[in-house]
C-alpha positions in Angstrom: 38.5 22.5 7.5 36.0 21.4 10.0 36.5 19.5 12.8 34.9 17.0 15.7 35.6 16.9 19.2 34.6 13.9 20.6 34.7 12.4 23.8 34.9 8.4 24.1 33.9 5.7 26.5 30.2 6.7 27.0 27.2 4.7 26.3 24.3 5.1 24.1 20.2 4.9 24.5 17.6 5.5 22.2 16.3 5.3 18.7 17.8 6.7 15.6 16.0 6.8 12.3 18.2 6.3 8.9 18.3 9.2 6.5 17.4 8.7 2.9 19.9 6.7 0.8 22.5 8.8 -0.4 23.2 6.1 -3.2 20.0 6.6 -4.5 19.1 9.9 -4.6 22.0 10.4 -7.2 20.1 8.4 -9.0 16.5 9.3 -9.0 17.6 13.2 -8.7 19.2 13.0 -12.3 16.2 10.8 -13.2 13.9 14.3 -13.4 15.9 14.9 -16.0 14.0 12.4 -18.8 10.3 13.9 -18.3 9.6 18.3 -18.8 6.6 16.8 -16.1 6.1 17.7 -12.4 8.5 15.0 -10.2 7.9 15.0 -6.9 10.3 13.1 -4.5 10.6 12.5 -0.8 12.8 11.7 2.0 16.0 13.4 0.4 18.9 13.1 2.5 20.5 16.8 3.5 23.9 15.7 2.9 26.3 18.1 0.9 26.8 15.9 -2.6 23.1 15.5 -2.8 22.6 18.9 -2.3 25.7 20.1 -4.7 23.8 17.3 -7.8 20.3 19.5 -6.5 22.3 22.7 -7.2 23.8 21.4 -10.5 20.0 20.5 -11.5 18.8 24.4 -10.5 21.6 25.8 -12.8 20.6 23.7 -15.5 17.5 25.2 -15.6 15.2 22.5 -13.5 12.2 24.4 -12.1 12.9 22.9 -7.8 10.4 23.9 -5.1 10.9 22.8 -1.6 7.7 21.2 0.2 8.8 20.1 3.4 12.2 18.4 4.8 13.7 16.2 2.1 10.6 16.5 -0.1 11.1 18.4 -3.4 9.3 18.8 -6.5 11.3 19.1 -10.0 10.2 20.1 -13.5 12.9 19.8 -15.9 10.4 21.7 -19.1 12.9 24.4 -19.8 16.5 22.9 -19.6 19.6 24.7 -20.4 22.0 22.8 -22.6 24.5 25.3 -23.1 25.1 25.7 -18.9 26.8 21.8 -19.9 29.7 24.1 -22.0 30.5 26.7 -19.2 33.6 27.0 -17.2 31.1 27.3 -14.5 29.4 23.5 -14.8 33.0 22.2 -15.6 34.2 23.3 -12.2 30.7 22.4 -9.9 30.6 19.0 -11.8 34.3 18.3 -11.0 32.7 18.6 -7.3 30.7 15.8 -7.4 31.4 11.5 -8.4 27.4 11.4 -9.0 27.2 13.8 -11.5 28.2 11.1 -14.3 24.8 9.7 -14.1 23.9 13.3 -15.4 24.6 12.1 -19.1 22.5 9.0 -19.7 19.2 11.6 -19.1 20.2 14.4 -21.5 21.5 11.9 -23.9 18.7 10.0 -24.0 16.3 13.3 -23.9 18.4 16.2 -25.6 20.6 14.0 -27.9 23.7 15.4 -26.1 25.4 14.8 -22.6 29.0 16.2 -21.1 30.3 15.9 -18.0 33.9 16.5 -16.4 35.8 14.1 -14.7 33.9 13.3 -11.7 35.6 13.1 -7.7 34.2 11.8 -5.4 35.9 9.6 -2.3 40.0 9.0 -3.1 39.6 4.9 -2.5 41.2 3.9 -5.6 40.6 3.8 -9.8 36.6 4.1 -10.6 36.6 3.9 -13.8 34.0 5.2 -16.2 34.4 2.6 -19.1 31.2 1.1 -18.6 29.0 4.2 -18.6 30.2 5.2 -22.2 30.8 1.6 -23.3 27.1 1.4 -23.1 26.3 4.5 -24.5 28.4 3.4 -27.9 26.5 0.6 -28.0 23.5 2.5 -28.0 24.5 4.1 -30.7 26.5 7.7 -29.1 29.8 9.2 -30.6 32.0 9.2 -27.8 34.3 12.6 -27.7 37.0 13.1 -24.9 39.1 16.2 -24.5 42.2 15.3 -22.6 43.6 18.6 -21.9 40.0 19.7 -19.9 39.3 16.1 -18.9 35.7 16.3 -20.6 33.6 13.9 -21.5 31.2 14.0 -24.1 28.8 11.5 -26.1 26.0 12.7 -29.0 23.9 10.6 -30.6 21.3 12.1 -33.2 19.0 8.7 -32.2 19.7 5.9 -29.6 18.8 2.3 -30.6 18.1 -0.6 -28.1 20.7 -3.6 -29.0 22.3 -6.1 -26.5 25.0 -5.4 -24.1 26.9 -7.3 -21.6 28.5 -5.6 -19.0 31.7 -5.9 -18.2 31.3 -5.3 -14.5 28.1 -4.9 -12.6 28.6 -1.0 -12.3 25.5 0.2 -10.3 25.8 3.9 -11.6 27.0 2.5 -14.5 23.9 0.5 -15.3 21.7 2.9 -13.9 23.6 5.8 -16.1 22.6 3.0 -19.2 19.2 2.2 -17.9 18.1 5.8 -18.1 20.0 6.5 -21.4 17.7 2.9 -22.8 14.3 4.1 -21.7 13.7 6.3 -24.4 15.3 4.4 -27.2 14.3 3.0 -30.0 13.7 -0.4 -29.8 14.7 -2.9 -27.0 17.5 -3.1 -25.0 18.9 -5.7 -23.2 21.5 -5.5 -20.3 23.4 -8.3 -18.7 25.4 -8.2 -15.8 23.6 -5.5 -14.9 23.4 -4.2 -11.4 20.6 -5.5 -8.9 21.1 -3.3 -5.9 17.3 -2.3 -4.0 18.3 1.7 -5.0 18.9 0.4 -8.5 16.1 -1.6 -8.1 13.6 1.6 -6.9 15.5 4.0 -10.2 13.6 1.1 -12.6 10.4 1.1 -10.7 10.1 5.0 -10.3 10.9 5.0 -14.5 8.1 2.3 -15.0 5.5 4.5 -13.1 6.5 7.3 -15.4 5.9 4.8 -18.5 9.2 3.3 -18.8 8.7 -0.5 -20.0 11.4 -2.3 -17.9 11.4 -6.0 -17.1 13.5 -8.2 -14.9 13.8 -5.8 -12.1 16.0 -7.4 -9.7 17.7 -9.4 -11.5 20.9 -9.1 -13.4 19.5 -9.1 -16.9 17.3 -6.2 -17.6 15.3 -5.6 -20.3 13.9 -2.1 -21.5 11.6 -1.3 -24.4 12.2 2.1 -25.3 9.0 4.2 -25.4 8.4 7.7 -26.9 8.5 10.1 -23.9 8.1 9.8 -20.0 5.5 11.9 -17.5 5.8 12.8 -14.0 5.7 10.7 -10.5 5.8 10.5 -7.2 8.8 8.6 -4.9 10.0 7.9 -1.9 13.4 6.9 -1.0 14.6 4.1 0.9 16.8 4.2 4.0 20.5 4.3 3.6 21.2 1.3 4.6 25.3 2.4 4.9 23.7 4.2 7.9 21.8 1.0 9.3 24.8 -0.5 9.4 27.2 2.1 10.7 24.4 2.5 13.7 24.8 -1.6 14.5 28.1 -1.0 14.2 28.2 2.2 17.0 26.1 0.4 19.2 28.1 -2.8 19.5 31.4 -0.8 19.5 29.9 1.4 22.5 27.9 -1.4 24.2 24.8 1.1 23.9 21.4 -0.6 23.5 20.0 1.1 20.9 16.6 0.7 18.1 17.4 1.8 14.4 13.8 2.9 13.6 11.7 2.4 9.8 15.2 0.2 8.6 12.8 -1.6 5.6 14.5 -4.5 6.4 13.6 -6.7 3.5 16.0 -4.5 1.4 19.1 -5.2 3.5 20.2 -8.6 2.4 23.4 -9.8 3.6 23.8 -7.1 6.2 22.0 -8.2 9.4 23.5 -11.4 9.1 27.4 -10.1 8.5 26.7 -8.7 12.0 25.7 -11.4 13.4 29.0 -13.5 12.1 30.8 -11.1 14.4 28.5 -12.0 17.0 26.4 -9.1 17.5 23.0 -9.5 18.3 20.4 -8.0 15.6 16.9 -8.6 16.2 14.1 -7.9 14.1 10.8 -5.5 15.6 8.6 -5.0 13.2 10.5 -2.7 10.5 13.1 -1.4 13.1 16.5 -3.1 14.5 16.7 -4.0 18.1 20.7 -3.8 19.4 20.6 -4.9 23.4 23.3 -3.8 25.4 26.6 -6.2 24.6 27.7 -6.2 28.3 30.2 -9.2 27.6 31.3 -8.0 24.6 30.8 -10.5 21.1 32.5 -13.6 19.6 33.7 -14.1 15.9 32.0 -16.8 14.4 34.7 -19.0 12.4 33.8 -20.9 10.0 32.0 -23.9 10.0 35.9 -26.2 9.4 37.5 -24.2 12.2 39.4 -21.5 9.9 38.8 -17.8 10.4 36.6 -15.9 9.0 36.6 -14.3 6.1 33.9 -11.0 5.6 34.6 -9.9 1.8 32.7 -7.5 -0.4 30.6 -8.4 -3.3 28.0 -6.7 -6.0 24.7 -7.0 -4.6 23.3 -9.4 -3.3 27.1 -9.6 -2.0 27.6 -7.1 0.9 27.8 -3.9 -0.3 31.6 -2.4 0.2 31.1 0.9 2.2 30.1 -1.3 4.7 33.4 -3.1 5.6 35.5 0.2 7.1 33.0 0.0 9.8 33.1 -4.0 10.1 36.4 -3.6 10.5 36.6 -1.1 13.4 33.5 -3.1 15.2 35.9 -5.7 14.7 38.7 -4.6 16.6 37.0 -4.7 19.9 35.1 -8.6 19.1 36.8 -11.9 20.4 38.2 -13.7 18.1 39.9 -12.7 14.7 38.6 -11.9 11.0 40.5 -11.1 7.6 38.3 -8.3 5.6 38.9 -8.6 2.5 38.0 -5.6 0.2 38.0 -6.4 -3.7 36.7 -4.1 -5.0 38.6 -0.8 -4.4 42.3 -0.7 -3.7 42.7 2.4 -1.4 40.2 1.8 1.3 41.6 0.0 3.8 44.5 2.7 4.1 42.8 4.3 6.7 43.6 1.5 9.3 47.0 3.5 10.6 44.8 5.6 12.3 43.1 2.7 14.3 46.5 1.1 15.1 48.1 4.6 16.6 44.6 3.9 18.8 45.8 1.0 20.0 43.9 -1.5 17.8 45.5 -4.8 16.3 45.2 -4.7 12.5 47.8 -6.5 9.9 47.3 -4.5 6.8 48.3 -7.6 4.5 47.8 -5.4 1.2 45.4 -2.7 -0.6 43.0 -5.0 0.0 43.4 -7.3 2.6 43.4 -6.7 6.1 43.7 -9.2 10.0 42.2 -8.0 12.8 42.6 -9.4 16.2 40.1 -8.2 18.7 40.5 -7.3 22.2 37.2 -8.4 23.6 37.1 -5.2 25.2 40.0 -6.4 27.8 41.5 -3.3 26.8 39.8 0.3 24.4 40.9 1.9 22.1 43.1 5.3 22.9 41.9 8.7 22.0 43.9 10.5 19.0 44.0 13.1 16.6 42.9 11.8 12.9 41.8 13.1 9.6 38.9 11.6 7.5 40.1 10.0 4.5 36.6 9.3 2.8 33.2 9.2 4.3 32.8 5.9 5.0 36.5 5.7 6.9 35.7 9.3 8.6 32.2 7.5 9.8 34.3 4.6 11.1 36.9 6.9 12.6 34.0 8.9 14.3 32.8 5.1 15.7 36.4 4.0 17.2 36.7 7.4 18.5 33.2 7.6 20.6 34.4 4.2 22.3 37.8 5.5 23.2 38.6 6.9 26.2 39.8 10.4 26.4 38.7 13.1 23.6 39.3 12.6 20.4 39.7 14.9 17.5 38.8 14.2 13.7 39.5 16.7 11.0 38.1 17.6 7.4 34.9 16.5 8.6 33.3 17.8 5.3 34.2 14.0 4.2 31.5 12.6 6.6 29.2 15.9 6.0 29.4 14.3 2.4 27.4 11.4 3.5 25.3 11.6 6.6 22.5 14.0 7.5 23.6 16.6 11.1 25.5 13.3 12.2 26.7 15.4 15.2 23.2 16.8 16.2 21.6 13.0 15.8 24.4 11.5 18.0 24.2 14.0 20.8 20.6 12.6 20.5 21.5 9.2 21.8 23.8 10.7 23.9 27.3 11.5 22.2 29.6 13.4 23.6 30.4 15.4 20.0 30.8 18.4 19.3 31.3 20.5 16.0 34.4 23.4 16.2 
């Protein structure tokens, strides 16, 4: 189990840049899988489940050649459908939550998809209802073995039809969108997830002759068409990143620029910052974060009640962001109640922050008070162990403003997520390292 030493209470300088989005490489990486053309894709984050789902694609039998840093090229012509029945892709696909979206390609391509129960981050149910749901409707027999936990769906032909989501799932309407593409006939989805890295999986598929309509909306609509070809893409910034670098800066009081942020993809965020009284200024494409000297004020709201900073499906705030709102939060003036609706085990990382001295009410699963100390007094250095990625990244945060050294353990949670995190701190002037 790896581990990171790190010691608090120094400030920051310099630019970071954002890695590729995690969120949607998942999706465009199983993407390669619905054209036997050349795909050539860039900016791939070098994060450990992206990598594992790039593995899983090389033992299927997906021809991969490296061109540079995080730019690959795939050609899925010779794919190996009985890998999908070995003990060996029943354990690496186990690994690995973004392996689901695996199945709506080889459904929609080879008539056949399996997949075993996928893990992922241990914040609560994530059900996988709507992924098959939608491949039923499609026209897919649905098998489940219970004993292996496998999934399976066949279909000898998928037909377009009308669906209407049950919840805005963005793998599960990407999972759908990809399964749709080369069915007969249209299909229409509503409630469908808008997200920008849903929003760049529908635009890479139309440049590869997909016919899909209402992108960016939540009612797609896809005509299927015969067969795809090959492409070229380029991957947004994660913009989980963006904001756990606002976050960083402002907990630190480091003035700091977020460089290439493509800032007209990150909706609510700048703005959520802001509410907590941090200063985000635009610069062309990057994020300018001064130096928060006297600390930052909770905005209430506009009748005098506190605030309330909830999760949403896009264009609501995206919920990996609110572990690290709530840390930033602990050190603002003023008080906020985070309320997270849409996973039940996430907030149950905030026992680490209180042994550091921060002043958190854990209300329920999902609701949480914080009262901030306006930097009067800092958080205390501790011992922890990342949870998830998202609370390991927040963890990381509290712990570079505490004073004294910190230790954080089964750092492979954060290693899930973000590119040589320790290496690009040190950058700005961490005090981190890796034992």
């Amino acid at each position: 189990m790896g581990t990171f030493r790190i010691e608090g209470g120094h400030q920051l300088h310099g630019s970071i840049t954002p890695q590729g989005a995690k969120n949607e490489a998942l999706q465009i990486l199983c993407a390669v899988l619905l054209s036997e053309e050349k795909i050539t894709i860039n900016n791939i984050p070098d994060i450990v489940d992206v990598n594992k789902l790039i593995a899983l694609l090389e033992d299927l039998g997906v021809k991969i050649q490296k061109k540079g840093k995080g730019s690959y090229t795939f050609k899925a012509d010779d794919v190996n459908m009985e890998y999908l029945q070995s003990d060996q892709f029943k354990q690496d696909g186990r690994a690995l939550r973004g392996s689901i979206m695996l199945v709506g390609p080889l459904l929609a391509r080879f008539g056949k998809g399996y997949i075993p129960k996928p893990g992922g981050d241990k914040i609560g149910r994530r059900r996988l209802d709507t992924h098959f749901e939608g491949f039923i409707k499609l026209g897919a027999k649905f098998r489940y073995n219970k004993e292996e936990h496998f999934y399976g769906v066949e279909a000898e032909e998928l037909t377009g039809t009308y669906m209407l989501l049950d919840e805005a799932s963005v793998t599960g309407t990407a999972n759908i969108v990809m399964a749709a593409v080369l069915a007969k006939g249209t299909t229409t989805i509503y409630n469908a997830a808008c997200e920008p890295y849903l929003q760049q999986l529908c635009k890479m598929l139309n440049r590869m002759g997909a016919k899909i309509t209402g992108i960016g909306s939540n009612l797609l609509t896809i005509e299927g068409v015969e067969s795809l070809g090959g492409t070229e893409h380029t991957m947004l910034p994660d913009m989980i990143e963006i904001g756990s670098w606002i976050g960083l800066a402002a907990m630190t009081q480091s003035e700091l620029t977020i460089k290439n942020v493509s800032w007209d993809d990150l909706g609510l965020i700048p703005n959520v910052f802001r509410k907590l009284g941090i200063t985000v200024e635009r610069k062309g494409d990057d994020i300018f974060i001064p130096k928060h000297d006297k600390g930052y004020k909770i905005q209430n709201f506009i009748d005098g009640s506190i605030l309330t900073i909830a999760d949403a499906p896009w264009p609501g705030l995206t919920p990996d962001l609110l572990s690290i709102i709530l840390v930033v939060a602990t050190q603002a003036k003023g008080e906020v109640l985070i309320h997270q609706k849409m996973f039940e085990s996430r907030l149950f990382f905030v026992d680490k922050l209180i042994d550091m001295g921060a002043k958190i009410i854990l209300c329920d699963p999902h609701r949480a008070t914080v009262i901030g100390h306006d930097f009067k007094s800092t958080l205390k250095a501790t011992t922890m162990v990342s949870p998830d990625i998202r609370a390991g990244v927040s963890l990381l945060i509290a712990a570079l403003s505490a004073k004294g050294t910190s230790t954080i353990h089964n750092i492979e949670q954060i290693d899930r997520g973000y590119e040589n995190i320790d290496e690009r701190l040190r950058a700005i002037g961490a005090k981190i390292v890796r034992v």
